[in-house]
Gaussian input, Z-matrix of N, CA and C with variables (Angstrom, degrees):
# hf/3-21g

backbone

0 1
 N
 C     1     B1
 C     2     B2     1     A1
 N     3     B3     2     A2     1     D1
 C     4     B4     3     A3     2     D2
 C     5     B5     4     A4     3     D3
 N     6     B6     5     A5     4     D4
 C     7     B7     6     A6     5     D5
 C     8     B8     7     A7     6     D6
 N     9     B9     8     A8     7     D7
 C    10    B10     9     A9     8     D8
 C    11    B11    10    A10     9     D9
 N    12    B12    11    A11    10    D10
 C    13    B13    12    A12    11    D11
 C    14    B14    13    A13    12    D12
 N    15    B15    14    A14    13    D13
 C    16    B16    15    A15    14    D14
 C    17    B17    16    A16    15    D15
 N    18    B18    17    A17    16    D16
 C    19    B19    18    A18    17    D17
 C    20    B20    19    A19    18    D18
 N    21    B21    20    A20    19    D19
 C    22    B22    21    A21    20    D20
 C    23    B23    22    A22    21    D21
 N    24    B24    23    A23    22    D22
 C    25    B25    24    A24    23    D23
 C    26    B26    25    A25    24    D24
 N    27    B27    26    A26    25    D25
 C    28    B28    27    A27    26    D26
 C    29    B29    28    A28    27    D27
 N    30    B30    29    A29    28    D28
 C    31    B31    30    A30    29    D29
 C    32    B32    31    A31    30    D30
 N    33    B33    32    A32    31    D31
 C    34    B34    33    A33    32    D32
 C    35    B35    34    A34    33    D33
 N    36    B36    35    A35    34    D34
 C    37    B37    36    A36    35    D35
 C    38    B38    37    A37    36    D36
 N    39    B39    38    A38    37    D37
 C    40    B40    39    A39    38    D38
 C    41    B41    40    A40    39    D39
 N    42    B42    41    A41    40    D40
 C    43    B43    42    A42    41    D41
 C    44    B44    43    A43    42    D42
 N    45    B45    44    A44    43    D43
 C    46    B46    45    A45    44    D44
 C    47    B47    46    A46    45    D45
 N    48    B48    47    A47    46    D46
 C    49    B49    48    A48    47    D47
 C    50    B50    49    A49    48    D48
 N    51    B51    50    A50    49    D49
 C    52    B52    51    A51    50    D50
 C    53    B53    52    A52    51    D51
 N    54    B54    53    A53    52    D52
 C    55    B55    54    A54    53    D53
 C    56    B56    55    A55    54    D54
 N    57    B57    56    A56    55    D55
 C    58    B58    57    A57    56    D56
 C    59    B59    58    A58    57    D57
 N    60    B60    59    A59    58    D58
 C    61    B61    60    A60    59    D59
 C    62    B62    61    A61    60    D60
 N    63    B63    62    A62    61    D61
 C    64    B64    63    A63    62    D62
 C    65    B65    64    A64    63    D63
 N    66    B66    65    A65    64    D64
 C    67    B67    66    A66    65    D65
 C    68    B68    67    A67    66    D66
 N    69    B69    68    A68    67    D67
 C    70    B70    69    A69    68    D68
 C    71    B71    70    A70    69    D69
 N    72    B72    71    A71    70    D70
 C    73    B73    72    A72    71    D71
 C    74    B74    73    A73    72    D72
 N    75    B75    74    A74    73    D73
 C    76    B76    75    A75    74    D74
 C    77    B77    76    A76    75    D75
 N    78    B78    77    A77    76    D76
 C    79    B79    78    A78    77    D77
 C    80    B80    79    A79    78    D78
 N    81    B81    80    A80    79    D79
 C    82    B82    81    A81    80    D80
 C    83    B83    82    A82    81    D81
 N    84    B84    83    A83    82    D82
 C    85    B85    84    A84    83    D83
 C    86    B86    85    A85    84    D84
 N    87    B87    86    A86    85    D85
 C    88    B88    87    A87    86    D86
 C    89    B89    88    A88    87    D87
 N    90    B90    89    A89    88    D88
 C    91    B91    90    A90    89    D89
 C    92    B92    91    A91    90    D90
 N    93    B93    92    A92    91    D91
 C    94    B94    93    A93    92    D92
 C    95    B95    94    A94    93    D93
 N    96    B96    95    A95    94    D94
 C    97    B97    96    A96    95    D95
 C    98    B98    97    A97    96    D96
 N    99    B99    98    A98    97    D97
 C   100   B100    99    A99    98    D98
 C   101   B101   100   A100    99    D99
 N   102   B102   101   A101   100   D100
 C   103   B103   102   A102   101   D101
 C   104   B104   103   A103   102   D102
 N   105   B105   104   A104   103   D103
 C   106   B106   105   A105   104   D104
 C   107   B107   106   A106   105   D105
 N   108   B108   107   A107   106   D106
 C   109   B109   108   A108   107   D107
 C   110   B110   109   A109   108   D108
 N   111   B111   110   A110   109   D109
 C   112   B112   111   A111   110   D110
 C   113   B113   112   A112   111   D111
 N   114   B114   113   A113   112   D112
 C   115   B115   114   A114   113   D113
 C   116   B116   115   A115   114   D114
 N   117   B117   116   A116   115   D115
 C   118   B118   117   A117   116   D116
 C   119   B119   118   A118   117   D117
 N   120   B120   119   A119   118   D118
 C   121   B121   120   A120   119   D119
 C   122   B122   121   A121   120   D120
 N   123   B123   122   A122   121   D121
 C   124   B124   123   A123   122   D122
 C   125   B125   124   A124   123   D123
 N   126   B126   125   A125   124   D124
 C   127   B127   126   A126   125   D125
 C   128   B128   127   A127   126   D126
 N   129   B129   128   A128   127   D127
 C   130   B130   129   A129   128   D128
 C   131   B131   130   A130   129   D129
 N   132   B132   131   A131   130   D130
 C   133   B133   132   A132   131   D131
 C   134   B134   133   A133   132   D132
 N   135   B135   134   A134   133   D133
 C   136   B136   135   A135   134   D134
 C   137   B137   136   A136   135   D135
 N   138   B138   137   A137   136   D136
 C   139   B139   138   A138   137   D137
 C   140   B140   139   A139   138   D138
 N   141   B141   140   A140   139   D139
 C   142   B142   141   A141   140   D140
 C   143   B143   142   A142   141   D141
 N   144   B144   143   A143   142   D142
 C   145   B145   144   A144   143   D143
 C   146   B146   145   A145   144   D144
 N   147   B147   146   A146   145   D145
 C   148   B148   147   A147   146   D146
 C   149   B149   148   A148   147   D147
 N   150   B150   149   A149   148   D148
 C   151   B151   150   A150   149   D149
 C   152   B152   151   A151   150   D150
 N   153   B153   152   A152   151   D151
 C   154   B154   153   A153   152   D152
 C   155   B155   154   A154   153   D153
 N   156   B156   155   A155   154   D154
 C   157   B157   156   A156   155   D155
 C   158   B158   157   A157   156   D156
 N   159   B159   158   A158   157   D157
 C   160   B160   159   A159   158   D158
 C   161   B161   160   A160   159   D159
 N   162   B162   161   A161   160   D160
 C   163   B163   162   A162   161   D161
 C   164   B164   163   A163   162   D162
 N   165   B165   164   A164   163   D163
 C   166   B166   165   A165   164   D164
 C   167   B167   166   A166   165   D165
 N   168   B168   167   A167   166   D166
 C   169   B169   168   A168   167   D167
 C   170   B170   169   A169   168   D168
 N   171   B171   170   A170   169   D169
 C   172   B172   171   A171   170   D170
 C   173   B173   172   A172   171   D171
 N   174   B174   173   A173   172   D172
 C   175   B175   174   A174   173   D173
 C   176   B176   175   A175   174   D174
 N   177   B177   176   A176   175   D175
 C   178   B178   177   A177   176   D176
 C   179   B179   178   A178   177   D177
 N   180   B180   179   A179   178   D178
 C   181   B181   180   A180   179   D179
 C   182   B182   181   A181   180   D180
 N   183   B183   182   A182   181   D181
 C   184   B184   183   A183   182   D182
 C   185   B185   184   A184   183   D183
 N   186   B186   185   A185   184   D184
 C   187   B187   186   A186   185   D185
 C   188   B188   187   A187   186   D186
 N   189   B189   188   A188   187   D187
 C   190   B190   189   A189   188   D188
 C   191   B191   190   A190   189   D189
 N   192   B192   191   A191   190   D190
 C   193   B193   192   A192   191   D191
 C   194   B194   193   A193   192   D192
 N   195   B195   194   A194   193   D193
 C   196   B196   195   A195   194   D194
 C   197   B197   196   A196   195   D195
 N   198   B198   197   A197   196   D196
 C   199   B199   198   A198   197   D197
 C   200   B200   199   A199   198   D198
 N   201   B201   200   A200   199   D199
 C   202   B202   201   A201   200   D200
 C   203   B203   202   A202   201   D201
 N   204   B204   203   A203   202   D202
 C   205   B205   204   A204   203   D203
 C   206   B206   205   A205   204   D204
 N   207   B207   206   A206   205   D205
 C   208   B208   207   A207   206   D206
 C   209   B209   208   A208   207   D207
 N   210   B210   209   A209   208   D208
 C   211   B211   210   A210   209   D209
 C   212   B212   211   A211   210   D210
 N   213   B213   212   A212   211   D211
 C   214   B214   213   A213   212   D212
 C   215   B215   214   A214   213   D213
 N   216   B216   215   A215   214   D214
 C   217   B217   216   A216   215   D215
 C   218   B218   217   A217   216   D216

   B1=1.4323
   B2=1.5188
   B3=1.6577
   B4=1.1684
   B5=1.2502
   B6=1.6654
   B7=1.8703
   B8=1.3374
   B9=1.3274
   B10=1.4916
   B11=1.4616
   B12=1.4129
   B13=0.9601
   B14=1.7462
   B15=1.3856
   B16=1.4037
   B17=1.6731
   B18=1.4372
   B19=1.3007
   B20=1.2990
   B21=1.1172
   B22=1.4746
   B23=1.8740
   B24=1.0136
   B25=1.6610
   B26=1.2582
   B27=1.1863
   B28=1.1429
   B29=2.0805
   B30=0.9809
   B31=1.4707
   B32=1.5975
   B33=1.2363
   B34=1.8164
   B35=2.0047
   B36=1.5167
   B37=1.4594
   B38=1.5533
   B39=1.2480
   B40=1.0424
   B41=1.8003
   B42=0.9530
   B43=1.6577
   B44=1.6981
   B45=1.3242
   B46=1.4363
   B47=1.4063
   B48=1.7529
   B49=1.7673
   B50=1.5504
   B51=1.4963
   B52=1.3005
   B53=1.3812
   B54=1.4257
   B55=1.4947
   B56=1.3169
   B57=1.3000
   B58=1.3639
   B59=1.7096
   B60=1.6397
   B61=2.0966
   B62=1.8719
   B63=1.4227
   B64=1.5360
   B65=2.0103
   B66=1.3312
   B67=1.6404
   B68=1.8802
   B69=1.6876
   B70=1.6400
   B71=1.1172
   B72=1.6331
   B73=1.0864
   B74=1.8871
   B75=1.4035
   B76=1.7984
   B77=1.5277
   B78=1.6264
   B79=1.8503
   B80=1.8698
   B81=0.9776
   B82=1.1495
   B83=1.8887
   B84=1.0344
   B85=1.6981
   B86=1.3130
   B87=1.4814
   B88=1.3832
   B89=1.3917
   B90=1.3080
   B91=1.4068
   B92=1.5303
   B93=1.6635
   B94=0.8858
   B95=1.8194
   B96=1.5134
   B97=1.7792
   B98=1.7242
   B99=1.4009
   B100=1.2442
   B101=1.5074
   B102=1.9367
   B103=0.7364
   B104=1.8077
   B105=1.6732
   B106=2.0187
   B107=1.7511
   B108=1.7408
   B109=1.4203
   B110=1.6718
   B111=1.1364
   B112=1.6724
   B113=1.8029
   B114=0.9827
   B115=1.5004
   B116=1.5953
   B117=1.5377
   B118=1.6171
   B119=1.5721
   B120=1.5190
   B121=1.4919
   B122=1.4548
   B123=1.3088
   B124=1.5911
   B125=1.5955
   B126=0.9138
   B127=1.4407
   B128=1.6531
   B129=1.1053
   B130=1.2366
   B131=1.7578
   B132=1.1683
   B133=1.5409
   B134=1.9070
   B135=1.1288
   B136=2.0971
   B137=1.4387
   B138=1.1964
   B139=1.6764
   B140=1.3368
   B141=0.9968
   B142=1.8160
   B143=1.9165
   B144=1.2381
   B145=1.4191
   B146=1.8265
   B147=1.3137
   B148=1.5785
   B149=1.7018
   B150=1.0124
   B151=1.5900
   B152=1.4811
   B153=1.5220
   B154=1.9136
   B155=1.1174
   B156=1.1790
   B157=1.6172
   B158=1.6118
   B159=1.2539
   B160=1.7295
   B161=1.3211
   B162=1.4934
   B163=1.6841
   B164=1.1916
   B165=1.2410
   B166=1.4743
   B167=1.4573
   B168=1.0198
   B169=1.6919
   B170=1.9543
   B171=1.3132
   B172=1.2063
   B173=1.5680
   B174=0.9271
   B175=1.6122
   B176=1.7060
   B177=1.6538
   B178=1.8992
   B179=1.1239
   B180=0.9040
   B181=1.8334
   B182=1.5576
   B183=1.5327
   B184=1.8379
   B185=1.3231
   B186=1.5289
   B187=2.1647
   B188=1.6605
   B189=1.5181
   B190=1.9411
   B191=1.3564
   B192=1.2991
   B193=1.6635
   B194=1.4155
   B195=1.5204
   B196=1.4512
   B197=1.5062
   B198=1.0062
   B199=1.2600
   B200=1.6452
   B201=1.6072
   B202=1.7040
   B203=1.8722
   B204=1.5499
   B205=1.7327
   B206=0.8554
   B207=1.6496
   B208=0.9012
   B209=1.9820
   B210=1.3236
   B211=1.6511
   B212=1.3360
   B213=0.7344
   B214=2.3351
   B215=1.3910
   B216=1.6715
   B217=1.3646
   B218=1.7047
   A1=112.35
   A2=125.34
   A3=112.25
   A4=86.33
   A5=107.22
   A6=99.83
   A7=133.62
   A8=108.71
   A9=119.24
   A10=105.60
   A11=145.07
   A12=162.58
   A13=121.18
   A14=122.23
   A15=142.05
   A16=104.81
   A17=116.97
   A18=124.26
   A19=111.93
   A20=121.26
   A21=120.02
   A22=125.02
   A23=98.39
   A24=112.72
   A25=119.56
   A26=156.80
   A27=147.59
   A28=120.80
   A29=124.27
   A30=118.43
   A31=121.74
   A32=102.76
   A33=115.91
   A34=61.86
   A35=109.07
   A36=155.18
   A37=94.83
   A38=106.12
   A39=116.78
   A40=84.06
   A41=123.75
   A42=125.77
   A43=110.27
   A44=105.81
   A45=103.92
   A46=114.63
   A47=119.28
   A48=103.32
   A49=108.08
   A50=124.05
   A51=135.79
   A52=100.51
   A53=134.50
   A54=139.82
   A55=110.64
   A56=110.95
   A57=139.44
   A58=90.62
   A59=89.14
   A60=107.92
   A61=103.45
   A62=97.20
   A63=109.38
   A64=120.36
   A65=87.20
   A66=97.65
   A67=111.26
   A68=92.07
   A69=70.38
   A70=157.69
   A71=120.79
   A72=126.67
   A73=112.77
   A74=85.66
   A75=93.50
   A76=116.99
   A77=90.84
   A78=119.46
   A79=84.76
   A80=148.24
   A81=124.71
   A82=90.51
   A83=139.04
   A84=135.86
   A85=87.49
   A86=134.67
   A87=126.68
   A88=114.60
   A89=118.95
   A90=126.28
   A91=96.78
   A92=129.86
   A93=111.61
   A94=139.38
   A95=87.22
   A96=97.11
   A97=104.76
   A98=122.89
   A99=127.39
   A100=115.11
   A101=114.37
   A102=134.92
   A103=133.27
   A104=102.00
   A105=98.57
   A106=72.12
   A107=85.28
   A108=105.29
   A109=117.17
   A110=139.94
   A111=154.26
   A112=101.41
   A113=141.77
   A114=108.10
   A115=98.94
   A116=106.48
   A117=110.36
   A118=99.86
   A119=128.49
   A120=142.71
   A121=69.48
   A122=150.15
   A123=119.88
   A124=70.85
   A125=149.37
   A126=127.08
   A127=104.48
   A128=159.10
   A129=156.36
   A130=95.33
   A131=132.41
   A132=133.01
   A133=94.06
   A134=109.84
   A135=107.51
   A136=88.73
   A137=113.49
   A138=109.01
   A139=132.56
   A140=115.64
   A141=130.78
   A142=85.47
   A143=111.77
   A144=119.08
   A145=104.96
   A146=127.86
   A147=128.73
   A148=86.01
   A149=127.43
   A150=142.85
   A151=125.12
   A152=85.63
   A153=102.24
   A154=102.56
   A155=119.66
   A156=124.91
   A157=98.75
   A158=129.42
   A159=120.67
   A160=114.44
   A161=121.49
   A162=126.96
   A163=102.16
   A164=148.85
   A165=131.80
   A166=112.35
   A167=121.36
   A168=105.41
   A169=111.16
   A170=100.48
   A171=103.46
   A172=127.16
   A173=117.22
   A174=143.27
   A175=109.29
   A176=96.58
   A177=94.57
   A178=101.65
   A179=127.65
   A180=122.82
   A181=101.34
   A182=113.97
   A183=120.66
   A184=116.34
   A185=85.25
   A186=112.57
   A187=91.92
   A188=105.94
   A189=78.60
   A190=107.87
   A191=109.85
   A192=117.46
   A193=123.51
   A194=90.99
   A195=115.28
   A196=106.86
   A197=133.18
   A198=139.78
   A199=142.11
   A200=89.85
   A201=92.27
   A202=97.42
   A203=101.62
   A204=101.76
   A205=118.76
   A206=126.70
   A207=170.71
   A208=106.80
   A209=111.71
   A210=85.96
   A211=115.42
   A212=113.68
   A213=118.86
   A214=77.94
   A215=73.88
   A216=119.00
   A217=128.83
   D1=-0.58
   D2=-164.47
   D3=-118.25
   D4=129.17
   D5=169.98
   D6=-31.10
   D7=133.15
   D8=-173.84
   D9=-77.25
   D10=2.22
   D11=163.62
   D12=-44.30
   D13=102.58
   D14=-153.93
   D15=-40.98
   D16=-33.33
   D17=-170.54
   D18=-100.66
   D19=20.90
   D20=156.02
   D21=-74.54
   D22=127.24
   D23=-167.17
   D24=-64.58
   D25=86.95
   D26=-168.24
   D27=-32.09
   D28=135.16
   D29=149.29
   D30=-11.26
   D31=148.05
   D32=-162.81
   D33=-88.86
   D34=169.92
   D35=129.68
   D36=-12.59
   D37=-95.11
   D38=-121.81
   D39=-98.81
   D40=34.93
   D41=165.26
   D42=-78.62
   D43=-42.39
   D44=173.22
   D45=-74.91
   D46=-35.84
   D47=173.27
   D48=-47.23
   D49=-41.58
   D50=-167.15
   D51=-54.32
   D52=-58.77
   D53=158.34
   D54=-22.41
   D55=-72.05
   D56=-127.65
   D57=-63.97
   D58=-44.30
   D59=-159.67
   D60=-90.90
   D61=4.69
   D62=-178.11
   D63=65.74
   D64=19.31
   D65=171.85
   D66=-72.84
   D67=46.09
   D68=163.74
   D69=-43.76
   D70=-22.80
   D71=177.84
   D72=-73.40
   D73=-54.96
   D74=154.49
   D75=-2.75
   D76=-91.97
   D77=-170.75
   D78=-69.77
   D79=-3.14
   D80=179.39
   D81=-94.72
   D82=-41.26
   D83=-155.40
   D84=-89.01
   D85=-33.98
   D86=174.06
   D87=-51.77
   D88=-52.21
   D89=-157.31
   D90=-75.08
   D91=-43.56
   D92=172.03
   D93=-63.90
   D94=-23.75
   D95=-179.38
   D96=-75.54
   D97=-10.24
   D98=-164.22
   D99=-107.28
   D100=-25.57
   D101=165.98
   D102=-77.60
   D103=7.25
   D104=-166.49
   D105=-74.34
   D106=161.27
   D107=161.82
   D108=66.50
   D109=-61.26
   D110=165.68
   D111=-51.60
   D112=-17.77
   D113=-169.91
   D114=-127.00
   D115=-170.65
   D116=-172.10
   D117=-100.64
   D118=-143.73
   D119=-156.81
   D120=-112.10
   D121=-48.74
   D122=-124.32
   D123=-120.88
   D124=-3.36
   D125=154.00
   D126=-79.34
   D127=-14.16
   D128=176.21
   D129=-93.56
   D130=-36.40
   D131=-174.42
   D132=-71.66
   D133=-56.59
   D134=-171.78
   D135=-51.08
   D136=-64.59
   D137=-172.39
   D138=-54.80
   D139=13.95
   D140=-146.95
   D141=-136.54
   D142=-60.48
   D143=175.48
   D144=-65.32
   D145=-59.73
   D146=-172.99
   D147=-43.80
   D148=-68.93
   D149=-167.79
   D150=-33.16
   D151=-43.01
   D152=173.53
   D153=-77.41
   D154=-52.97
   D155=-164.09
   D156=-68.08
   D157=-36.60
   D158=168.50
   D159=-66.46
   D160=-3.58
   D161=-160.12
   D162=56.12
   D163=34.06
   D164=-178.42
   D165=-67.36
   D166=141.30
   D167=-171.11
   D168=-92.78
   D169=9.40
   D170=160.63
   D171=-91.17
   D172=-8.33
   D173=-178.35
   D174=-16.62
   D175=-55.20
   D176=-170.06
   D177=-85.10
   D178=-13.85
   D179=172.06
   D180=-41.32
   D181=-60.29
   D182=-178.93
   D183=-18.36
   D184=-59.36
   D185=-160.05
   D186=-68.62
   D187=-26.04
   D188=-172.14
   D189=-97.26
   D190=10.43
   D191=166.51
   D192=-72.33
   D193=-41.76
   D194=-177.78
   D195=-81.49
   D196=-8.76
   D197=150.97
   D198=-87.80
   D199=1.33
   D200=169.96
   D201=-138.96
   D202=20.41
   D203=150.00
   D204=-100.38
   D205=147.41
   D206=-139.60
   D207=-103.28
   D208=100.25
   D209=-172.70
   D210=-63.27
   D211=132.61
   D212=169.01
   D213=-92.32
   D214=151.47
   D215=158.00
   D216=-89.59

């Protein structure tokens, strides 16, 4: 889901400690600060769903991401 596009930046370090130590919300604000611009609608839609299902109370923020991207090809 994340553009296949050469200039995409790899993951911070420490996204997997965030996993690792179960700071989902963590690896969830990462992925989004890492994700403007680089991914499609259905990478902002999984994240929008992971989000609800954590109750995060940031959750609809996702869906309106996924609603002012642009589908790539």
């Amino acid at each position: 889901m994340l553009d296949s596009s050469p200039a995409i930046r790899p993951l911070p370090g420490h996204y997997q400690d965030f996993l690792d130590e179960n700071e989902l919300e963590l690896a969830c604000d990462m992925l989004e600060t890492y994700a403007q611009d680089q991914v499609t609608k259905e990478f902002w839609l999984a994240l929008h769903d992971a989000a609800t299902k954590m109750q995060l109370p940031n959750a609809s923020w996702f869906e309106r991401f996924a609603g002012n991207t642009e589908t790539k090809s």
